[in-house]
N, CA, C and O of each residue as an XYZ file, in Angstrom:
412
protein
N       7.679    -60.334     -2.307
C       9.044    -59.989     -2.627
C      10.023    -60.999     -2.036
O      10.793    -61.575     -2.805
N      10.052    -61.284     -0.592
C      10.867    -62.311     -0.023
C      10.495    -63.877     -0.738
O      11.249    -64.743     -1.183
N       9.349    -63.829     -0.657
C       9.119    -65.165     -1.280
C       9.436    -65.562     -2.684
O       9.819    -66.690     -2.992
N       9.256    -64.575     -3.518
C       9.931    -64.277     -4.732
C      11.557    -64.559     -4.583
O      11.785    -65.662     -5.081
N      12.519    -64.076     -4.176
C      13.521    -63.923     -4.079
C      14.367    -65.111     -3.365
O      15.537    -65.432     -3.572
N      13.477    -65.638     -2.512
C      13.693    -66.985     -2.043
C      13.554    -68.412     -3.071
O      14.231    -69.434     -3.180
N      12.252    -67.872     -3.777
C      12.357    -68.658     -5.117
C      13.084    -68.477     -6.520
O      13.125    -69.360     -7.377
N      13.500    -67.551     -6.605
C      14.774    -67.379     -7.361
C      15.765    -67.813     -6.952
O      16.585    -68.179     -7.794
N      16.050    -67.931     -5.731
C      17.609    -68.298     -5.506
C      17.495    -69.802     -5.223
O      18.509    -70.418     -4.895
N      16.036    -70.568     -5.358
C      16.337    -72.089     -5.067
C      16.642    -72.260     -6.447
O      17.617    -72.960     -6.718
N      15.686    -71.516     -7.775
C      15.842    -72.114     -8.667
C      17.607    -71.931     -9.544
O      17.999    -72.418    -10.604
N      18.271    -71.092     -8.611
C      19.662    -70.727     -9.020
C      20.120    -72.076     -8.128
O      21.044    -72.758     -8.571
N      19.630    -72.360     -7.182
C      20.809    -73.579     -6.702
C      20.341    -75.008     -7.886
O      21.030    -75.751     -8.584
N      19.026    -74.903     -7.681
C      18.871    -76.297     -8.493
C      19.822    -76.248    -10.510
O      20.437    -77.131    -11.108
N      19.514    -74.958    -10.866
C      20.532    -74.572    -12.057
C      22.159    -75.063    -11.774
O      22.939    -75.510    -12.615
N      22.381    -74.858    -10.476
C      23.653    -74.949    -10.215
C      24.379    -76.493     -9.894
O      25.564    -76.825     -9.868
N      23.165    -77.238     -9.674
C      23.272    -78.565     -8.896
C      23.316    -79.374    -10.290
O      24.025    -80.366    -10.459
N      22.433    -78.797    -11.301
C      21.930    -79.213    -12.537
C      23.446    -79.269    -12.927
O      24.070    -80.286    -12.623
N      24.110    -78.200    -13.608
C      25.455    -77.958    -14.323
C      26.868    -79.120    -13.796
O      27.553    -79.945    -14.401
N      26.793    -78.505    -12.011
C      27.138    -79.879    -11.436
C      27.270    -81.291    -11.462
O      28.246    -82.027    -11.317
N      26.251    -81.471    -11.646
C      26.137    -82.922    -12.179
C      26.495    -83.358    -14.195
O      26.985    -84.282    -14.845
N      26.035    -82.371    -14.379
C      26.358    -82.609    -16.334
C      27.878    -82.189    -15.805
O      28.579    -83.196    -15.899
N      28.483    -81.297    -15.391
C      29.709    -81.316    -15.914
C      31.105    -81.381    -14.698
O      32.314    -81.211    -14.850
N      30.289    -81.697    -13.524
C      31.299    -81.745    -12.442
C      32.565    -82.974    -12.077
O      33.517    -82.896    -11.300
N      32.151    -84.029    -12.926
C      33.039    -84.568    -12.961
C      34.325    -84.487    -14.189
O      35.320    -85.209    -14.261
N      34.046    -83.716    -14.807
C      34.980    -83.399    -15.823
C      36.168    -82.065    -15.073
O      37.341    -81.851    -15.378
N      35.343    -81.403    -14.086
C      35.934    -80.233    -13.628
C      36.459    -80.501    -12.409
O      37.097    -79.709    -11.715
N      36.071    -82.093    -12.048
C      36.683    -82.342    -10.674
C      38.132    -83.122    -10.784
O      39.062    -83.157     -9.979
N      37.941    -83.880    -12.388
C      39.103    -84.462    -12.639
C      39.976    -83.517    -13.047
O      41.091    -83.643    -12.541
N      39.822    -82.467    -13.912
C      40.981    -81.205    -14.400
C      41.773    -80.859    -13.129
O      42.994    -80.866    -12.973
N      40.562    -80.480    -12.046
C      41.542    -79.900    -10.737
C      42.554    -81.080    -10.089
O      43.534    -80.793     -9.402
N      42.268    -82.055    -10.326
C      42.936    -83.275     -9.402
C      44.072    -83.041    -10.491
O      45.155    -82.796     -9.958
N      44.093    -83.051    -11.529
C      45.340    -83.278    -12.639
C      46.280    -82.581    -12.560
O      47.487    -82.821    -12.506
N      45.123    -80.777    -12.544
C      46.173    -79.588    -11.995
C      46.764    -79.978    -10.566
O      47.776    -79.292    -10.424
N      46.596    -80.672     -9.601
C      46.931    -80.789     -8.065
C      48.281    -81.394     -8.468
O      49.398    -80.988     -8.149
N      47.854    -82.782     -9.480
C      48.799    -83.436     -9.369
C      50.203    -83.058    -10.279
O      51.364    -83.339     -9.980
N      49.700    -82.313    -11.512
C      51.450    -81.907    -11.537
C      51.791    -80.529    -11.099
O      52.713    -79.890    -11.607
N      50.869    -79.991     -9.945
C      51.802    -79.099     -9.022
C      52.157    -80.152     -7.970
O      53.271    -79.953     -7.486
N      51.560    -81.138     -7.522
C      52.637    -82.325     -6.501
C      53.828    -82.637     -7.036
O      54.882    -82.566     -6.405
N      53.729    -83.001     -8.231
C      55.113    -83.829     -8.914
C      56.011    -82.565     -9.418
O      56.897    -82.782    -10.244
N      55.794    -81.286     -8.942
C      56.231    -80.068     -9.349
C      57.122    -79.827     -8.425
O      58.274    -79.464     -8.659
N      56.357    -80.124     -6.679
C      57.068    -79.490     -5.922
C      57.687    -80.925     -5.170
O      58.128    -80.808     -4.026
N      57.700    -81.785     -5.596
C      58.286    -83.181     -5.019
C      59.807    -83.141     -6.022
O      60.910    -83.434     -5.562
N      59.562    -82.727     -7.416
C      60.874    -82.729     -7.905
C      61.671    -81.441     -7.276
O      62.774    -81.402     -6.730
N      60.931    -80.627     -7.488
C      62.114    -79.295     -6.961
C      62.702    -79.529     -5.460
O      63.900    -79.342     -5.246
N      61.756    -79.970     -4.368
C      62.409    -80.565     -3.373
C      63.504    -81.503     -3.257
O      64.433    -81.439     -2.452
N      63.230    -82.674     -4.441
C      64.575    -83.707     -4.440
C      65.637    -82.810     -4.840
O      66.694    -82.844     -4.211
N      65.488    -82.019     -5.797
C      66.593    -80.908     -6.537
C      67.508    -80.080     -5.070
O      68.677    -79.759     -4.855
N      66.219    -79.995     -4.321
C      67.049    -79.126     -3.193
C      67.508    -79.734     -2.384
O      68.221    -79.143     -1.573
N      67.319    -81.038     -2.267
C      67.754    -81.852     -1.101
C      69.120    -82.554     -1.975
O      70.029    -82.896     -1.220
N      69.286    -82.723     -2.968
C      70.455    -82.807     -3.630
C      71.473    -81.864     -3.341
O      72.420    -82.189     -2.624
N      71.339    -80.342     -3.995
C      72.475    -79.670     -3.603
C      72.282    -79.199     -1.999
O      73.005    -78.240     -1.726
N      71.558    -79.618     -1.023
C      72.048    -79.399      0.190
C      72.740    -80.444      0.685
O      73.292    -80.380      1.784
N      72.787    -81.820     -0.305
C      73.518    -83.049      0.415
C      75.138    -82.538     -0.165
O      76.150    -82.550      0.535
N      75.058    -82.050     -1.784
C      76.223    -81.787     -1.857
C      76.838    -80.628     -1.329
O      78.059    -80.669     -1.181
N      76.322    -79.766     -1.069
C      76.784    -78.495      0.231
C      77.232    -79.082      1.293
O      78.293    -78.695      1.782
N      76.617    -79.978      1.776
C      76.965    -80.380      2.788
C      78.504    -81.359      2.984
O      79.201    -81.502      3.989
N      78.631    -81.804      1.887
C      79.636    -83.086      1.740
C      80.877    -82.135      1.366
O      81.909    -82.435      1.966
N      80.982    -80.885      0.357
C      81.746    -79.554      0.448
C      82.634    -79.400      1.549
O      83.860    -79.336      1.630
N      81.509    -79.347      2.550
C      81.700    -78.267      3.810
C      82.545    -79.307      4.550
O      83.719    -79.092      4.852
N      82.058    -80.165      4.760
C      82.610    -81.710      5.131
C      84.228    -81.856      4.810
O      85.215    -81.870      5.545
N      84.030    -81.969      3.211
C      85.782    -82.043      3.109
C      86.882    -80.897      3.538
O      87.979    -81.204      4.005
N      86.388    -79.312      3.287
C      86.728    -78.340      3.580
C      87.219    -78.434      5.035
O      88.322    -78.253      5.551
N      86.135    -78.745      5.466
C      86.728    -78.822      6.954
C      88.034    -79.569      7.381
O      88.938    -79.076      8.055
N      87.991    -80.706      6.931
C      88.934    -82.007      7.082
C      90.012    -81.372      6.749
O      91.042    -81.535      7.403
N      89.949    -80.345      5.428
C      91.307    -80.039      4.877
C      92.040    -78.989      5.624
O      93.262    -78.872      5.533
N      91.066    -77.986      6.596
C      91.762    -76.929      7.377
C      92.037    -77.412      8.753
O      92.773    -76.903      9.599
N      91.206    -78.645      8.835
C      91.601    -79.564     10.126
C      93.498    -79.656     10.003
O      94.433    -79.144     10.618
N      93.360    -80.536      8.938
C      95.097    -80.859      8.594
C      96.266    -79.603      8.512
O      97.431    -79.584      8.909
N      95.612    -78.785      7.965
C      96.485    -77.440      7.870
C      96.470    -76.760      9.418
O      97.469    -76.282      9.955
N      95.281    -76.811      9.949
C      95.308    -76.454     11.324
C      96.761    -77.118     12.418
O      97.706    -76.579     12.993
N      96.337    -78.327     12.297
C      97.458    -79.227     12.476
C      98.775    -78.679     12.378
O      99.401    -78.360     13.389
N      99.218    -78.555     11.261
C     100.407    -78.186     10.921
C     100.948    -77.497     11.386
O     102.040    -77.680     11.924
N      99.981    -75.905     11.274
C     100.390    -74.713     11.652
C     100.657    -75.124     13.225
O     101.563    -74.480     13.754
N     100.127    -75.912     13.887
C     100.586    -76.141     15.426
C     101.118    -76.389     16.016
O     101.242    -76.119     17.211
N     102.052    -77.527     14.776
C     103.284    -78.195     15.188
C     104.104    -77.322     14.688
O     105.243    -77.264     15.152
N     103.697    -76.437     13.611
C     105.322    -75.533     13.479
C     105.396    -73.921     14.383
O     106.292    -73.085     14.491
N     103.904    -74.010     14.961
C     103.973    -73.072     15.868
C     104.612    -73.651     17.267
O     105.001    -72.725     17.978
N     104.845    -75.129     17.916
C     105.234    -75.604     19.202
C     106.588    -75.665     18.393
O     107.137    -74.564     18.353
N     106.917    -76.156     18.075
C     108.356    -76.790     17.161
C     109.506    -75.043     17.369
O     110.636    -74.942     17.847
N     108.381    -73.695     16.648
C     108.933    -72.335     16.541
C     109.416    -72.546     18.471
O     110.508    -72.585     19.038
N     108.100    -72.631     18.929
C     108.228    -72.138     20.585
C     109.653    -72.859     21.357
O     110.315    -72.447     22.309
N     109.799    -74.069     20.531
C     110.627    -75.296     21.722
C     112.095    -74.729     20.852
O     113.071    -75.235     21.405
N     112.406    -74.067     19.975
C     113.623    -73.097     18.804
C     113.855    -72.187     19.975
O     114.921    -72.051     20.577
N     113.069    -71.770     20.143
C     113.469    -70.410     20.875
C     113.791    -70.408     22.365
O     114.675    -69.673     22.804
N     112.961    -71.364     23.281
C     113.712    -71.891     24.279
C     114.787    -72.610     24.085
O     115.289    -73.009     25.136
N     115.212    -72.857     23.321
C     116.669    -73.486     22.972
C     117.351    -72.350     22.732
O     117.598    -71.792     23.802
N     117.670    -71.894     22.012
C     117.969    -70.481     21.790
C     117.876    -69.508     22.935
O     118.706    -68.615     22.766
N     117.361    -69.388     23.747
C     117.384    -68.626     25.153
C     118.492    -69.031     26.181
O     119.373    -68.499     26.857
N     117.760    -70.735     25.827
C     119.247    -71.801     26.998
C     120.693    -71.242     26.552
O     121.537    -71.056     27.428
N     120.856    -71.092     25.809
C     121.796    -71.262     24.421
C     122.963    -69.919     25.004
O     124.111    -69.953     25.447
N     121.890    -68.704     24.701
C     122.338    -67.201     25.211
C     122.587    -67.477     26.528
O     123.739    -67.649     26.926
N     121.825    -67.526     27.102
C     121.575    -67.614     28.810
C     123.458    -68.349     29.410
O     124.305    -67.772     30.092
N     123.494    -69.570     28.873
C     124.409    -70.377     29.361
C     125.672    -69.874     28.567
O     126.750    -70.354     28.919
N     125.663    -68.612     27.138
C     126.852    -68.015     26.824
C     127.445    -67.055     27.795
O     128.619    -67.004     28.160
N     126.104    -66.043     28.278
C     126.266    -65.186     28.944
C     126.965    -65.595     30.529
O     127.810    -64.913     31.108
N     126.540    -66.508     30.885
C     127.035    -66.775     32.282
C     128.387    -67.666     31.802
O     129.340    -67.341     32.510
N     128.729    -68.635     30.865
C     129.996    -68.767     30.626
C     130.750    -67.829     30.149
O     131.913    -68.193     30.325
N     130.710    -66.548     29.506
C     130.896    -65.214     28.877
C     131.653    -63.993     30.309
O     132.588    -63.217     30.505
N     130.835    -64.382     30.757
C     130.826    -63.315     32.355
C     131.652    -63.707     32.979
O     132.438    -62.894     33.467
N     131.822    -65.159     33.230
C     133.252    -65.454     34.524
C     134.421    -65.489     33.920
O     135.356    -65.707     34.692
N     134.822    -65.291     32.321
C     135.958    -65.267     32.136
C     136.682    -64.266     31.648
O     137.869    -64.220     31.324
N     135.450    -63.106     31.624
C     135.786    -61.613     32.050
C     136.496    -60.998     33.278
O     136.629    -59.777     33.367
């Protein structure tokens, strides 16, 4: 029985080695072909993504620059508001005490 079964399964490898050889290079080139346009599959979709992350990136880039400048602005008309109103304080301040002594 073992010996039997041991000789069945050589004569399944040599069947197998047999087919192998008649047709393994036909089945070794299909898979390399399939490899290769899933390579050139995922090499394009990568350039695709590395594209719109360069242009995301160049977006974000100008965006910034532009709230940079507006940032800006708002700072000088927020010091500009602040240096109004200490003027405006001097202003009261120096009515009130000229106001008062000629009461």
């Amino acid at each position: 029985n073992n010996a039997s079964s041991q000789l069945e399964h050589q004569s399944v490898r040599v069947e197998n080695l047999e087919l192998m050889l008649k047709s393994g290079a036909l089945v070794w080139r299909a898979a390399n072909k399939q490899l290769e346009g899933l390579c050139s599959s995922v090499e394009r979709e990568t350039a695709e993504l590395e594209e719109q992350v360069e242009t995301l990136n160049r977006e974000r880039k100008l965006l910034q620059q532009q709230q940079q400048q507006q940032l800006g602005r708002l700072e000088g008309e927020y010091y500009h508001s602040v240096y109004k109103n200490f003027e405006i304080e001097a202003l009261n301040a120096a009515a009130a005490a000229g106001g008062g002594s000629r009461s």
